[in-house]
C-alpha positions in Angstrom: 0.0 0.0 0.0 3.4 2.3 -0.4 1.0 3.7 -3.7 -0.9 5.7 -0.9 1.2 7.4 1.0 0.6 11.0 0.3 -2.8 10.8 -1.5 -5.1 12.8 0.3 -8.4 10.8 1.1 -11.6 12.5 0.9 -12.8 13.3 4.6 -16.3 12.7 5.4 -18.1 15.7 7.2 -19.1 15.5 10.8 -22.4 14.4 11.7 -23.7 17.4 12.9 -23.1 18.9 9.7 -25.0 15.8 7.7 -28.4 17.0 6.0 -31.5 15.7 8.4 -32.6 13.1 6.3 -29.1 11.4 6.5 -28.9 11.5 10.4 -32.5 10.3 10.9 -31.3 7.5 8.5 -28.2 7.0 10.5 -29.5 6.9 13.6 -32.2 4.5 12.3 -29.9 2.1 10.6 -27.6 2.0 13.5 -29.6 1.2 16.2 -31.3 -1.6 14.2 -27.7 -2.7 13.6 -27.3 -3.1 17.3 -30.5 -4.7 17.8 -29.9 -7.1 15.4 -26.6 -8.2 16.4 -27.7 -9.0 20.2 -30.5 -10.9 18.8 -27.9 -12.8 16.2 -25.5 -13.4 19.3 -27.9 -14.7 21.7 -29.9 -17.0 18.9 -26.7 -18.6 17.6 -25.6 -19.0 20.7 -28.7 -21.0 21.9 -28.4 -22.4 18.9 -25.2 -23.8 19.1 -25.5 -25.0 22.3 -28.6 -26.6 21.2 -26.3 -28.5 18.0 -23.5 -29.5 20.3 -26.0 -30.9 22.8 -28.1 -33.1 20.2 -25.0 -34.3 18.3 -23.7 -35.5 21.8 -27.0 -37.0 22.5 -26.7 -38.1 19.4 -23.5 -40.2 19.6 -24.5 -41.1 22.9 -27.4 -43.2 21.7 -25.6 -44.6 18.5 -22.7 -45.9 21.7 -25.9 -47.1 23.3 -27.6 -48.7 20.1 -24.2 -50.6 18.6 -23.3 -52.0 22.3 -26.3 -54.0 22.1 -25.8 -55.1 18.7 -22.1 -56.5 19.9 -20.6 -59.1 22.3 -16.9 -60.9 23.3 -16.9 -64.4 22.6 -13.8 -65.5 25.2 -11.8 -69.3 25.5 -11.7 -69.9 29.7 -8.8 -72.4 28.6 -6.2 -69.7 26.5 -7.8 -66.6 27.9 -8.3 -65.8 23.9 -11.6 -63.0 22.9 -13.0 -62.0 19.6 -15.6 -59.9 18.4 -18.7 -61.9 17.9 -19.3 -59.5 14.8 -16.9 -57.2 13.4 -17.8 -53.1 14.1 -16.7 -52.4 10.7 -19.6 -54.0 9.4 -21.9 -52.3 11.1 -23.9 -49.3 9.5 -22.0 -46.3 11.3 -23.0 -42.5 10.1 -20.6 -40.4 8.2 -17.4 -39.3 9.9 -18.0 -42.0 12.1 -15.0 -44.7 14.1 -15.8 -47.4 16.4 -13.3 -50.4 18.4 -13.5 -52.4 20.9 -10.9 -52.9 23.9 -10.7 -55.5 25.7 -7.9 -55.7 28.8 -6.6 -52.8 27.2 -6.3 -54.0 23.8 -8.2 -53.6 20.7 -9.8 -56.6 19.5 -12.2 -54.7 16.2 -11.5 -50.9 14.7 -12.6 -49.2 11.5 -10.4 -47.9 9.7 -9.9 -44.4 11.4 -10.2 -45.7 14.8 -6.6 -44.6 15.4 -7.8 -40.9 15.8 -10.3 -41.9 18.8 -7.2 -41.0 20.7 -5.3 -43.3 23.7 -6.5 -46.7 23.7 -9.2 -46.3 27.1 -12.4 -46.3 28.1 -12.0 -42.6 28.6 -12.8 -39.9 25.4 -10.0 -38.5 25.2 -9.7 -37.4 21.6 -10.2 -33.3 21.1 -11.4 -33.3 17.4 -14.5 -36.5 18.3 -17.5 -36.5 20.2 -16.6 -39.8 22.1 -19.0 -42.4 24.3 -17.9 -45.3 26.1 -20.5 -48.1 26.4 -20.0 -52.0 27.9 -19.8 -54.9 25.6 -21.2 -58.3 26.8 -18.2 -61.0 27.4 -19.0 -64.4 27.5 -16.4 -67.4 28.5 -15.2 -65.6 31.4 -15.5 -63.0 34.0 -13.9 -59.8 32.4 -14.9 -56.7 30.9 -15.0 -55.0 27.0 -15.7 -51.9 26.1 -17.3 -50.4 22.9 -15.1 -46.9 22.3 -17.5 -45.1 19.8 -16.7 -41.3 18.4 -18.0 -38.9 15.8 -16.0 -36.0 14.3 -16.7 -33.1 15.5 -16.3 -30.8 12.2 -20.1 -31.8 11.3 -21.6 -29.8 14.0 -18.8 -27.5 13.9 -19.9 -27.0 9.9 -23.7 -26.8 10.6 -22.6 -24.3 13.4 -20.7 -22.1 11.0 -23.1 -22.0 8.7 -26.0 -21.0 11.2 -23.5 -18.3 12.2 -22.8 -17.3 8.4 -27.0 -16.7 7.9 -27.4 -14.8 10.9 -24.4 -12.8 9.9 -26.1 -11.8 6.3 -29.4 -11.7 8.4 -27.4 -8.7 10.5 -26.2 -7.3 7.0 -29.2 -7.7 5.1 -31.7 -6.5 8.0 -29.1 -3.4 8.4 -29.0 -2.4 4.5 -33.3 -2.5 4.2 -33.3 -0.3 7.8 -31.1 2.2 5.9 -33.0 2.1 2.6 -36.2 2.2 4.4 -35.1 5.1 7.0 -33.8 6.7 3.7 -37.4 6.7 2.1 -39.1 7.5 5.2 -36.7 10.2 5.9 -36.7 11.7 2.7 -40.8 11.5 2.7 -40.9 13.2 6.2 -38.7 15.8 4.8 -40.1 16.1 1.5 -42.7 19.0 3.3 -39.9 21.0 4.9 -38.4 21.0 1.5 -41.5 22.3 0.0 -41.0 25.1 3.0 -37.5 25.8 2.1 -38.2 26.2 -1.5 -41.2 28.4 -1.2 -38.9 30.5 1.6 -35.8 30.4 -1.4 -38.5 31.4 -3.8 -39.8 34.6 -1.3 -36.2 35.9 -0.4 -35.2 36.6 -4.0 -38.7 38.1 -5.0 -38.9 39.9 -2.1 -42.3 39.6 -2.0 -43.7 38.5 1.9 -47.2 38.6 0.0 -46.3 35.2 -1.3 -48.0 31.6 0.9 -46.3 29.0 1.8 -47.8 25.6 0.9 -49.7 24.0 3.5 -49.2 20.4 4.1 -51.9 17.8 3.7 -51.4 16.2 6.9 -51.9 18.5 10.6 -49.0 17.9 12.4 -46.0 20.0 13.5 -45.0 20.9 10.1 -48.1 22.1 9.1 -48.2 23.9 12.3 -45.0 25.3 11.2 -46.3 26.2 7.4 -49.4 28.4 9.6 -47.0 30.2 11.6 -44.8 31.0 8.7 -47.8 32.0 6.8 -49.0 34.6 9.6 -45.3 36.3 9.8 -45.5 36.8 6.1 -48.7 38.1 6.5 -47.8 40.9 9.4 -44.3 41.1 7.3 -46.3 42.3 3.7 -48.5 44.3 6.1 -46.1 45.7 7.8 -44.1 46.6 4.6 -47.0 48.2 3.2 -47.4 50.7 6.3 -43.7 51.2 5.8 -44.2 52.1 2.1 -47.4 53.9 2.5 -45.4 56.1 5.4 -42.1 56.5 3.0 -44.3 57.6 -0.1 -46.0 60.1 2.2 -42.4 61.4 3.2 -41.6 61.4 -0.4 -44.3 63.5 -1.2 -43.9 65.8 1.3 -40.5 66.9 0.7 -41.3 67.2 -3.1 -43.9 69.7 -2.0 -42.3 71.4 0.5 -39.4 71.8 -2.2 -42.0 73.5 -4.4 -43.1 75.3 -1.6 -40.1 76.6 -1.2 -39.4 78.1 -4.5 -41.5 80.7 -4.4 -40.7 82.4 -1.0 -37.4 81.9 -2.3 -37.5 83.7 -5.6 -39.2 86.8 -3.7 -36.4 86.9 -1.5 -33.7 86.9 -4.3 -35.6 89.1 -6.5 -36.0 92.2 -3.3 -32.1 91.6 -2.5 -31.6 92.3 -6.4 -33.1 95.3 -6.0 -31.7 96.0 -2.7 -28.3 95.8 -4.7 -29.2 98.0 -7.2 -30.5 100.6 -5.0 -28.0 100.9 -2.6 -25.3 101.1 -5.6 -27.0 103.6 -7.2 -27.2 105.4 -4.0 -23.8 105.1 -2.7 -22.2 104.2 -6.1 -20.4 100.8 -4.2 -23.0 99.8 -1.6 -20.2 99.7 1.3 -20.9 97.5 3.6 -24.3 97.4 3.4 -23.9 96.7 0.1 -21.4 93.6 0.9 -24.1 92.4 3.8 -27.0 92.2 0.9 -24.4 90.8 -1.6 -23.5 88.0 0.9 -27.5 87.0 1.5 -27.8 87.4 -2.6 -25.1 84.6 -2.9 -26.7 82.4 0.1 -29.8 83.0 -1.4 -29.1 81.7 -4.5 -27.4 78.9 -2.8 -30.3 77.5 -1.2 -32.4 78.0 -4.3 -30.0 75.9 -6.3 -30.2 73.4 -3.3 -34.1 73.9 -3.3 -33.8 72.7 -6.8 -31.9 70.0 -6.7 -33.8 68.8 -3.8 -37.0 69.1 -6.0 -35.7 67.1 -8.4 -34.4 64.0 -6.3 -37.8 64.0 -3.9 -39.9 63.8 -7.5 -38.1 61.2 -8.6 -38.2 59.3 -5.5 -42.1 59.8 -5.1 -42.0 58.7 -9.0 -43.5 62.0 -10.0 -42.9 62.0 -14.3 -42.5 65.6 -15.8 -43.6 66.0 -19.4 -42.3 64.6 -22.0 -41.8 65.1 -25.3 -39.5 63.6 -28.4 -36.5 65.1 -28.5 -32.9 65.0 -30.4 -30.6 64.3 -27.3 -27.5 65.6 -29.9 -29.1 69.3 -29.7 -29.6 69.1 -25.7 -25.9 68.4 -25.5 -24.8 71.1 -27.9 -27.1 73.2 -25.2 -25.4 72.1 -22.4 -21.9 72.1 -23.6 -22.6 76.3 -24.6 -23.3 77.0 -21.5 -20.2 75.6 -19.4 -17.3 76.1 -22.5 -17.0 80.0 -21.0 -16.9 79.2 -17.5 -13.6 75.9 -18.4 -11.3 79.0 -18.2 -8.7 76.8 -17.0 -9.8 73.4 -18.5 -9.5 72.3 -22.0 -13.4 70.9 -22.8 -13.7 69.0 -25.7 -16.9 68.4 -28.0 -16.3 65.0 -30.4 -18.7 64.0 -33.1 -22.5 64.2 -31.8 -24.3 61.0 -33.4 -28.3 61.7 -34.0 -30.4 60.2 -31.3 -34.2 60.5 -30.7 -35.3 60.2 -27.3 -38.4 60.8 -25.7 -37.7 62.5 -22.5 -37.5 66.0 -20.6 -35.3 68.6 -22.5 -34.5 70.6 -18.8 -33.6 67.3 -17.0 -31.8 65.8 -19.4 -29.9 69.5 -19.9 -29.4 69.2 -16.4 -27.8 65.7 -16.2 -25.3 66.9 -19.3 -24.7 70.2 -17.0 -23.9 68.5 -13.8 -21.6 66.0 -15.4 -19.3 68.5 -17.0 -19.3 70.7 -13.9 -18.3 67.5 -11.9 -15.4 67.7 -14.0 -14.4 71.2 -13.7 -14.8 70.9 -9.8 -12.9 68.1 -9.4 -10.2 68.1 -11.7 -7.2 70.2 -11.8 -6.7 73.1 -13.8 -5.0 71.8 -17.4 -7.3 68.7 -17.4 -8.6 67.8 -20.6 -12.2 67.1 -20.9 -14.1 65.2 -23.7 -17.7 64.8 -24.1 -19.3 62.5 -27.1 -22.8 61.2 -28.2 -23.2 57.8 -29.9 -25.8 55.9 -30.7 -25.6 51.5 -30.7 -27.6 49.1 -30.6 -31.2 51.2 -30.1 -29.4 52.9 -27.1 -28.1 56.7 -26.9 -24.4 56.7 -25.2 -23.6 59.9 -23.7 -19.7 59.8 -22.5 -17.9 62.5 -20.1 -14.7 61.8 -19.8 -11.1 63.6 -18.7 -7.5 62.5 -17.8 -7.4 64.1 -14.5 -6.8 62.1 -11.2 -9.6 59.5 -11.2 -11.9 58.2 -9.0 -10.5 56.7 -5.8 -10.8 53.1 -5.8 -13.8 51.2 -4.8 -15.7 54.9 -5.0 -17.2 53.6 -8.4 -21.0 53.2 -7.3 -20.6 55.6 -4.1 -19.9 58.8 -5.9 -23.7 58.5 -7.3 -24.6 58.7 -3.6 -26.7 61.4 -2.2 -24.4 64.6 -0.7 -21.1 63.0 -1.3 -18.6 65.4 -2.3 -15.0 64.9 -4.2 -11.5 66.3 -2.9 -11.2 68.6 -5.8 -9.6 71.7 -6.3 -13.1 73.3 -5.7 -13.9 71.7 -2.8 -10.6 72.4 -1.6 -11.6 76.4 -1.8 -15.3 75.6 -0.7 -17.3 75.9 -3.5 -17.7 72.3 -4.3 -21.2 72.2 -4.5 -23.9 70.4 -2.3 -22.8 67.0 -3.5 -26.0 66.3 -5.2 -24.8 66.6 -8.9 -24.1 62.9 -9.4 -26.8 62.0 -7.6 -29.5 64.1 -10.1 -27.2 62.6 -13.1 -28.8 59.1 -11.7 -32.4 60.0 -11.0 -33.2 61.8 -14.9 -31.1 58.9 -16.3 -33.0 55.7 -14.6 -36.4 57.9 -14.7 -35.8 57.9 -18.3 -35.4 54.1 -18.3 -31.7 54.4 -18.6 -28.7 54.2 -16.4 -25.2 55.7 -15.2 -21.9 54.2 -14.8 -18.5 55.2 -13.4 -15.4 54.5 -14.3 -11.8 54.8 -15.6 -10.9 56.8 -18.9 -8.2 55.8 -21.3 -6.4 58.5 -20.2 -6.3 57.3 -16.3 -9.3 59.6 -15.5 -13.0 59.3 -14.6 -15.4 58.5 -16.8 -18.8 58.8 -16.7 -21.6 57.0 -19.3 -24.8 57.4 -19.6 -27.5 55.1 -22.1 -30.8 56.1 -23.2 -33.3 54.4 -25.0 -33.1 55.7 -28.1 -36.2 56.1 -30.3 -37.0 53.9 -33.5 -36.4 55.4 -36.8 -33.1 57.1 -36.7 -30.3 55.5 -38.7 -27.4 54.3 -36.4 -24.1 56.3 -37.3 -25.6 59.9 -38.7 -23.7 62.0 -36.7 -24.4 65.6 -36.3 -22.1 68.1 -37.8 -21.0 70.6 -34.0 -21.2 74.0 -34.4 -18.5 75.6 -35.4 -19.3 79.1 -32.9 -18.9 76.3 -30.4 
């Protein structure tokens, strides 16, 4: 068995980590195992007790049965004997030796009587069942003896053989407890997997709405299925309060947002004027003037964050604006006009503009084009080169930002569309990084226009950001739109 050594065997696991169905069956199996071999030991040993006493009885009354059959015919005068009849020709079983001794000395044998052991009246021999019986002796006062044995490998072999069927009882009676523990196992089970599957089935809808089956007999498992079914119930209840109360929230805030607009647009509006009045009376304002200039900058802060808040809390309540078919190529010429003269210090790049229909909102979608160029001015050096590009594949508008600038930090991929998460940009550095909403609004028009948003890293070792769109039917994939040239 050299061939072994190193060859790792597989390991079993232990029984407390075996399925259920495999322990009831093992526990099954082995206790009829245990059963059955006390019964085996104490029936074959009866039993062979029972063998060795009848085959002794046995030779006992053959001993008894050929003594009467035989006699010692004796001469008074020369103190000569002789067998009356010889043994050998009686009928003897199988395996069987007979002799007769007289004063010590053999006077008839079979053939094998040589194996009976020391010539006596005593058995003596280990491998016969021996029995000593008297033989008549006539002529003169003395006394013969019939020395009759049987071998003992006859019982020994009907012994054997007894022990041999109660061994393959043992083995058979163990293998049909484990096959039928197995099916009875499996069949008890066969409910809780029903459970389990239904339970698999509700975690990945995540739907608590769902019922779990109910099994057809009452007993603990179906007790179990009824309980199960009433926490699902309270669950879905419960998640509909939940909802309800989340929806209400949602709704709130988006009104409260529009709420706030208007107070809002008063107040900027009056400290425009305010401005005006005290420059015209003053001709700089002093610092007055700087006091209302301050509130006129917070002030249109908050209105910007009043905005953006507007936006996100629509698109969580799932509030649609209007919408209208569109070319998404002219919405980006749009939106690229109005940040090229604020890159003073950042080289922003239009490519080729492919044609692409959508069906959307030509101010959110403005804004989402917005937003993701300003996210690059903010947090990019100054020098950084940054490309924007339109393509359409596939029935799908691709709208690509991206610059060669630092990048985004690693593993920050799906957390920079997160809500007030800000950059460490050269803008944020100087405090005018914004309210960290921009990404955030990128997601919302892009998924409430049945699209999506990705971030990632450019060629050039920077971020990149792409959007897809559905694109409408009817355009021809690779037109591309000739950019203005004032642009």
């Amino acid at each position: 068995m050299a061939w072994l050594r190193g060859v790792a065997l597989p390991s079993l696991p232990p029984p407390a980590r075996w399925p259920v169905r495999w322990r009831l069956t093992a526990v099954s199996s082995l206790l009829t195992f245990v059963i059955l071999i006390v019964f085996a030991a104490v029936v074959g040993r009866l039993a062979e007790e029972r063998l060795e006493s009848d085959f002794r009885s046995e030779v006992a009354a053959n001993a008894s049965d050929l003594a009467t059959r035989l006699a010692v015919d004796c001469d008074a005068a020369t103190f000569s004997c002789r067998a009356v009849q010889n043994v050998g020709d009686l009928p003897l079983p199988s395996s069987s030796e007979a002799r007769i001794v007289f004063n010590g000395t053999v006077i008839a044998a079979t053939k094998g009587a040589a194996k009976l052991g020391d010539i006596t009246p005593e058995p003596r021999s280990s491998g016969y069942e021996i029995a000593v019986r008297e033989v008549p002796v006539r002529g003169v006062v003395a006394r013969a003896y019939l020395q009759y044995g049987r071998d003992k490998a006859v019982v020994e072999r009907t012994i054997n053989r007894v022990w041999l069927f109660l061994g393959a009882g043992v083995l058979g009676g163990t293998v049909l407890a484990f096959l039928a523990g197995l099916a009875v196992a499996s069949r008890a089970m066969r409910p809780i997997s029903a459970l389990t599957k239904a339970a698999r089935r509700i975690a990945s809808t995540r739907d608590p709405s769902l019922s779990m089956p109910r099994p057809e007999t009452d007993d603990e498992i179906a007790e179990l299925a009824r309980t199960l079914d009433e926490m699902l119930g309270e669950l879905d209840e419960a998640r509909s309060e939940t909802e309800q109360m989340v929806q209400a929230q949602r709704e709130f805030v988006a009104d409260a947002s529009h709420e706030l607009r208007t107070p809002l647009t008063s107040i900027l509006a009056n400290l425009e004027l305010l401005e005006e009045a005290l420059a015209r009376r003053r001709g700089g304002g002093g610092e007055e003037g700087e006091m209302v200039a301050s509130a006129l900058r917070s002030s249109k802060r908050m209105r910007r964050l009043v905005g953006d808040l507007l936006l996100l809390a629509r698109a969580d309540a799932g509030r649609t604006t209007q919408r209208a078919e569109l070319e998404l190529a002219e919405v980006v010429e749009a939106a690229y006009a109005e940040v090229k003269p604020v890159a003073h210090d950042h080289e922003l790049v239009l490519r080729s503009l492919d044609s692409a229909r959508v069906m959307g909102n030509a101010d959110e979608l403005h804004r989402l084009v917005v937003n993701l160029l300003d996210n690059g001015l903010k947090h990019t050096p100054a020098g950084t080169r940054i490309e924007l590009g339109l393509a359409r594949s596939n029935g799908t508008a691709v709208l690509e930002v991206a610059d060669d600038g630092p990048g985004l930090p690693e593993g920050m991929e799906e957390q920079v569309f997160s809500r007030f998460v800000r950059g460490a940009g050269p803008s944020d550095i100087a405090g005018d990084g914004g309210t960290g909403l921009g990404l955030a609004i990128v997601r919302a028009v892009a998924q409430s226009h049945g699209g999506g948003v990705t971030a990632g890293r450019s060629a050039a070792g920077g971020a990149r950001f792409v959007v897809t769109l559905p694109a409408l039917d009817g355009e021809r994939e690779g037109s591309t739109r000739e950019v203005s040239a004032n642009l």
